[in-house]
C-alpha positions, -999 to 999 in steps of 0.1 A, spaced: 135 557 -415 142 527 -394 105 520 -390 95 521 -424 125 502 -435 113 472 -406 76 467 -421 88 456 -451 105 429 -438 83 421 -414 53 419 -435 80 392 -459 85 375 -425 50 370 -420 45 366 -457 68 337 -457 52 325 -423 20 323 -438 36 300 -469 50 276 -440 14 277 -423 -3 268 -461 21 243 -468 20 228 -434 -18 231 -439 -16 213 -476 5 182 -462 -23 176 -436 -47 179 -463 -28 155 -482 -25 128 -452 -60 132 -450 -68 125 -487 -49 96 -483 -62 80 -452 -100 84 -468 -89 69 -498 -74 37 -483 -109 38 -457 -129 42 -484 -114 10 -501 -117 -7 -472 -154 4 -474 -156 -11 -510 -136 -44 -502 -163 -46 -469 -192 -37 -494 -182 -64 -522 -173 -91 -492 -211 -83 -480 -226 -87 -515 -209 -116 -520 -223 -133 -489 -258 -119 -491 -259 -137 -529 -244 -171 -511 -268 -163 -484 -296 -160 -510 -290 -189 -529 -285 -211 -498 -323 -202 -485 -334 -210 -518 -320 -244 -514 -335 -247 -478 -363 -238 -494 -365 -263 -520 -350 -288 -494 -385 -279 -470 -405 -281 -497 -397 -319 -506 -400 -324 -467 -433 -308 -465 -447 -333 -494 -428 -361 -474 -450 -356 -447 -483 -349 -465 -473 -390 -476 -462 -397 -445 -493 -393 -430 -513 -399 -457 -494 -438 -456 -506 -432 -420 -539 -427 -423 -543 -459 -447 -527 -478 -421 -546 -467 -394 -577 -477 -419 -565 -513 -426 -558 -518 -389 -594 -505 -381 -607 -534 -409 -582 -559 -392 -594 -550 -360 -631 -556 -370 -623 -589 -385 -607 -603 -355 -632 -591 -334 -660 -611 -361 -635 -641 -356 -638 -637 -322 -675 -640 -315 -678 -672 -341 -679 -703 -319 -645 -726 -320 -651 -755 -335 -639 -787 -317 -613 -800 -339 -596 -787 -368 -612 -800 -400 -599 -804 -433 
């Protein structure tokens, strides 16, 4: 009798062993749960931070854009200006060489 008497309450022994284990297993379960959740909206806070500065980013290129753009026609009248100057220094250039080969007259005349 003394066997059968001890399986019974070893079996509730394990039994409430095995409720200690779950629960033990639950709480960890739990903690875990909880430390995705707070990751996860760290995640969303990185994700929204990242949007944020890929918009700013966007719109700032646009403005380089528009900024390189307006430099680029600058320069086409840059050296456009450039080119006419080099053109009216060409024609000044001839004249003073025509000026040069005329003979100097003796005295100014008026």
């Amino acid at each position: 009798m003394g066997l059968l008497a001890k399986k019974p309450f070893d079996m509730a022994g394990r039994a409430e062993q095995t409720l200690v284990d779950v629960e033990s297993v639950l709480r960890r379960v739990e903690d875990t749960f909880a430390r995705t959740e707070t990751t996860l909206d760290v995640v969303s806070t990185t994700l929204t931070t990242a949007a944020q500065t890929m918009v700013a980013s966007r719109t700032a290129l646009a403005a380089v854009d528009e900024r390189l753009a307006e430099v680029n026609a600058m320069t086409r009248e840059a050296v456009a200006l450039m080119e006419g100057t080099r053109a009216l220094l060409d024609d000044l250039h001839a004249v003073v060489e025509k000026l040069a080969a005329q003979p100097v007259a003796e005295g100014i005349q008026r």
